[in-house]
C-alpha positions as CSV (number, residue, x, y, z in Angstrom):
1,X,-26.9,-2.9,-1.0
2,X,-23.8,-1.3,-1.7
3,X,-22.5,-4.6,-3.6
4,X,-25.5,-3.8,-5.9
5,X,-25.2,-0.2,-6.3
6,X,-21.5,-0.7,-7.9
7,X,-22.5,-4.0,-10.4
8,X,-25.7,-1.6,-10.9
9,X,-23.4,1.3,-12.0
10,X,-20.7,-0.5,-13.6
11,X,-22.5,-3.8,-15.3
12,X,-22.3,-2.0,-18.7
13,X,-18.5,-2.7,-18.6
14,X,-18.4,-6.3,-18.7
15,X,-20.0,-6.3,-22.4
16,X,-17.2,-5.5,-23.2
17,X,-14.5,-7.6,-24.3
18,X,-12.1,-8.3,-21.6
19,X,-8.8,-6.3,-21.8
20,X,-5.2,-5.9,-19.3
21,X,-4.7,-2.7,-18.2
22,X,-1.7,-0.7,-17.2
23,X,-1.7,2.4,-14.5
24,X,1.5,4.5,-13.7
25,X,0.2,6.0,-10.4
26,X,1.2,8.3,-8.1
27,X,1.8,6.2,-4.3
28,X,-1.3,8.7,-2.9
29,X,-4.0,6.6,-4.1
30,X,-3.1,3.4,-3.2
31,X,-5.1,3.1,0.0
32,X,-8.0,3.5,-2.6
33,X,-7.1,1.4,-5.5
34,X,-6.2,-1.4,-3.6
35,X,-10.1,-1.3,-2.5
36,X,-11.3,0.0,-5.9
37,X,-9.9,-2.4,-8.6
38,X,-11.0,-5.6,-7.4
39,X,-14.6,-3.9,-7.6
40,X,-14.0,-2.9,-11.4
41,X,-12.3,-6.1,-12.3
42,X,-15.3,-7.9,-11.0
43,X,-17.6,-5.7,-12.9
44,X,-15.7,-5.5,-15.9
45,X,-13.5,-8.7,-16.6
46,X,-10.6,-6.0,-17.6
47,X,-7.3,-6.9,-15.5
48,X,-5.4,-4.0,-13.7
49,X,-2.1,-3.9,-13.2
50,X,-0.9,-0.3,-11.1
51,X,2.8,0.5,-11.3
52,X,2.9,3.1,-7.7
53,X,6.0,5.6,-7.7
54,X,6.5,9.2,-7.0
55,X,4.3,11.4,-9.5
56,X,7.2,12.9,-11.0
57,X,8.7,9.3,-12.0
58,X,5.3,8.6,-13.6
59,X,4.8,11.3,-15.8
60,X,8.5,11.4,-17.2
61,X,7.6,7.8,-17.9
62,X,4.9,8.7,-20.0
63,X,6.9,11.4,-21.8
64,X,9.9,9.0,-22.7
65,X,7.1,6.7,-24.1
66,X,6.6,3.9,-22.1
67,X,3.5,1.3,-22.8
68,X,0.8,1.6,-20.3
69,X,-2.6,3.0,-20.3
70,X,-3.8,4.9,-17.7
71,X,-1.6,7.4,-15.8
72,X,-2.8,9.4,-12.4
73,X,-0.1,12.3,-11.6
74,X,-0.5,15.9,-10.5
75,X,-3.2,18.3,-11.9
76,X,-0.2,20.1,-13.4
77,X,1.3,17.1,-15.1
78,X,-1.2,15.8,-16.7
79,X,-2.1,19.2,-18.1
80,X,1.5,18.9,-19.3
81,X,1.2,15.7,-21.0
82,X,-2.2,16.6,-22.8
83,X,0.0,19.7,-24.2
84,X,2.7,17.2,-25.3
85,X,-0.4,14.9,-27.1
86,X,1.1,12.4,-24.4
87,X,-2.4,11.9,-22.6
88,X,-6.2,12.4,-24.4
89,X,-7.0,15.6,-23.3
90,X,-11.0,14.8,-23.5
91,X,-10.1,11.7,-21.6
92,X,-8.7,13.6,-17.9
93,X,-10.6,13.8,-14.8
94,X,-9.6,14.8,-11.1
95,X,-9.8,13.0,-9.1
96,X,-9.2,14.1,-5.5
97,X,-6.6,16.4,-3.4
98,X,-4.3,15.9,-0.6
99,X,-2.3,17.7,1.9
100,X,1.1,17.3,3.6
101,X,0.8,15.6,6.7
102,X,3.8,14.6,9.7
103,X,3.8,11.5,11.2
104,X,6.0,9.8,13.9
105,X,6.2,6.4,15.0
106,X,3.2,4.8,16.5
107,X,2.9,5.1,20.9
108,X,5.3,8.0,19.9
109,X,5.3,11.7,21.7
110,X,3.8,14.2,19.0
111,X,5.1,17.9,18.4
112,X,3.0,20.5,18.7
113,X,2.5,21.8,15.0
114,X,-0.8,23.9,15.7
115,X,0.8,26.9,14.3
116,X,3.7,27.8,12.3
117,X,5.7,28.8,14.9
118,X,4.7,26.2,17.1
119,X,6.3,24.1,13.8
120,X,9.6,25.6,13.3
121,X,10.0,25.1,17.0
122,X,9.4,21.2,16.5
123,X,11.8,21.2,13.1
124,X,14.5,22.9,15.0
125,X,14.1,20.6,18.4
126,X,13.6,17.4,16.5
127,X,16.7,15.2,16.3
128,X,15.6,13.9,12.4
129,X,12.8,14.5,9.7
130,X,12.5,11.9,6.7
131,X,11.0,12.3,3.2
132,X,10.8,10.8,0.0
133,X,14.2,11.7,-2.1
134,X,13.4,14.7,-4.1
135,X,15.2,13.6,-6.8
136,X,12.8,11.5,-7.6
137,X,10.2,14.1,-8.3
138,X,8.7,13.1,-4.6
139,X,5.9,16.9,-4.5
140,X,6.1,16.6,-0.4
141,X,9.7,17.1,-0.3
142,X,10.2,19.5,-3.0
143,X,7.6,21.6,-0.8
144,X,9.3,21.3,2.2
145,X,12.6,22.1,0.8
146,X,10.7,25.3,-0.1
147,X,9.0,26.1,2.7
148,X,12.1,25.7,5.1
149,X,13.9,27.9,2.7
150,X,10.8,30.4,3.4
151,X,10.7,29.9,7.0
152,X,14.6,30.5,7.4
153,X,15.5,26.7,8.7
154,X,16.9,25.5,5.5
155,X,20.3,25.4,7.1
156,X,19.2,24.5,10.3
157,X,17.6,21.4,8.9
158,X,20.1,20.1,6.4
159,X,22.3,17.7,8.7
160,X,18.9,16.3,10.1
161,X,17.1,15.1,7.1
162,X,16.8,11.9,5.4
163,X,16.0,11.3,1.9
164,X,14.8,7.8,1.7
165,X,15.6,6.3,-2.2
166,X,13.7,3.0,-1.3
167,X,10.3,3.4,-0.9
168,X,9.7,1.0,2.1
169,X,12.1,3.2,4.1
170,X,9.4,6.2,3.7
171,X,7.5,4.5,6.5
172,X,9.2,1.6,7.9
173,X,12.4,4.0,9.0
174,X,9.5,5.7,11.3
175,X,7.9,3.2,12.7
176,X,11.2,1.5,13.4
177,X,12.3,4.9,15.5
178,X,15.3,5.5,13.0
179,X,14.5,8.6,12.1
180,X,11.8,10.6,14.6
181,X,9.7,12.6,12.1
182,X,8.2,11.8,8.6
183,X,6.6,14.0,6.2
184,X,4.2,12.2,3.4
185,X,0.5,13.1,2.2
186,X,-2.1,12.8,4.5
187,X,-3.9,10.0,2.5
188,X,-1.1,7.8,2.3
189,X,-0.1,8.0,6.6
190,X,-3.5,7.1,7.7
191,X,-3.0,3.6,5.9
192,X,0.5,3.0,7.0
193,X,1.3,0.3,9.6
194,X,3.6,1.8,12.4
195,X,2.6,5.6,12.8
196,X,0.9,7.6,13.8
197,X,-0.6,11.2,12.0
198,X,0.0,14.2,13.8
199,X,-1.5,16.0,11.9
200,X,-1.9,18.3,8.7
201,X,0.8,21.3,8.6
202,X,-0.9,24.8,9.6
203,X,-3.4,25.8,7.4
204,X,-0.6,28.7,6.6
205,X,1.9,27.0,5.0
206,X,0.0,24.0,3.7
207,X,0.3,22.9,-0.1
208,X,-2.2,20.0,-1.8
209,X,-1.2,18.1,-4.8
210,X,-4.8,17.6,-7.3
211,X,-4.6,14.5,-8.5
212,X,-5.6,13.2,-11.7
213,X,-5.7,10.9,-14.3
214,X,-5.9,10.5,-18.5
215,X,-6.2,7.8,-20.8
216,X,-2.1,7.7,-22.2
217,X,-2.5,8.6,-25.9
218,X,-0.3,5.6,-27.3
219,X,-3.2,3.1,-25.3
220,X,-4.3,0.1,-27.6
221,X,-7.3,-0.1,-24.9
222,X,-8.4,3.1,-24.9
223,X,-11.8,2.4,-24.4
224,X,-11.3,-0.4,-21.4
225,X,-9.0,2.5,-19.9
226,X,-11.7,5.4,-20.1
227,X,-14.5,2.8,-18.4
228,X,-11.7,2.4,-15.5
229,X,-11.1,6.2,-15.2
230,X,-15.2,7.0,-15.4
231,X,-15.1,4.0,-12.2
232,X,-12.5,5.4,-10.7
233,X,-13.8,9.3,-10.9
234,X,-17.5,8.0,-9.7
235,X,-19.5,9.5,-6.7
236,X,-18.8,6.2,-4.7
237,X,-15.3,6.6,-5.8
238,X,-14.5,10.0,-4.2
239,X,-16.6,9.1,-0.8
240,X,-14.3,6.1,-0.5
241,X,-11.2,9.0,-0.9
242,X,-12.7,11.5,1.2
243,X,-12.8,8.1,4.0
244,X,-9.1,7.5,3.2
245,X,-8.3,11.0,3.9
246,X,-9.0,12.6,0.6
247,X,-10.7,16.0,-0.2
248,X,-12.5,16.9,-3.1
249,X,-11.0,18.3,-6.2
């Protein structure tokens, strides 16, 4: 039934001429897309191709010009873009949020973080944290590296934290017990092989980044690229995101 729900919704698509598709995509929707596209390729004939990096990467992509079609970033970047004329403005939709979550290697003790003190406690006790280099425009770190400042550990937790510049090592350094804590968004820990979630950070100090996405104004398939964004933004879209972790926009 479900099958014929989505070639029900979508089966307009495939009258159109087949066309290749580019995404520049935030690493949060994965989990999703990697369930998603096949359904719209099927439905559609387009081909997808998703480029995953930190959100930051993505949108300064799309500012020094790179070809591609679709991009999905931060709420606040693509807002930024559609100022620039980078991204269509009447083409954007959100499409979901997530928050920060800490994870630690799978069969691994977890802190108690059910309160902001009980948090600081586990920063200060634990013997390393990892995150995504913030250089790289990575919106968990950059948080963090905030929110330690306001919670007077900065110092505390500088000779204790890993910036990981490959992206494998975001993960793989936890579940292999090289470094004991890992901070990433929700959605993205509860598909990774290795760990386990602890859970959210309190409710106190959370942060969620909106994602979103907008048809990249220098498209040359700016049609096949809005028929992917109206699949991807669909009711059976966002309760296959809220499954993976997701909340709505």
């Amino acid at each position: 039934m479900r099958r014929f729900v989505v070639a029900a919704l979508f089966a307009s698509f495939s009258a159109a001429s087949a066309s290749e598709l580019k995404v520049l995509s935030g690493s949060a929707v994965q989990p999703v897309m990697n369930e998603l596209i096949s359904q719209f390729e099927r439905a559609s004939g387009h081909k997808v191709a998703f480029d995953y990096g930190t959100v930051g990467a993505m949108a300064g992509r799309v500012q020094s010009g790179e070809r591609a079609d679709v991009i999905i970033a931060s709420g606040s970047q693509i807002s930024a873009l559609e100022k620039e004329g980078k991204v269509i403005s009447a083409s954007r939709a959100d499409l979901a949020k997530t928050g920060i979550g800490i994870f630690v290697r799978k069969g691994a003790p977890k802190p108690d973080i059910s309160s902001v003190d009980a948090f600081k406690s586990a920063m200060l006790a634990a013997k390393s944290i990892g995150w995504n280099d913030p250089a790289a425009g990575a919106p968990v770190s950059l948080y963090m590296l905030q929110a330690f400042e306001q919670l007077g550990i900065a110092e505390a937790m500088k000779g204790k934290t890993v910036a990981f510049k490959i992206r494998s090592d975001r993960f793989g350094a936890i579940a292999r017990g090289d470094v004991e804590i890992g901070f990433n968004q929700i959605s993205e820990i509860v598909a990774a092989p290795g760990v386990d979630l602890v859970g959210p950070l309190p409710a106190a100090i959370q942060n969620y980044t909106l994602l979103s996405t907008g048809v990249i104004a220098s498209s040359v398939e700016q049609e096949a690229a809005r028929s992917l964004i109206q699949f991807i933004s669909s009711p059976r879209a966002r309760e296959l995101m809220r499954a993976k972790g997701f909340e709505d926009p």
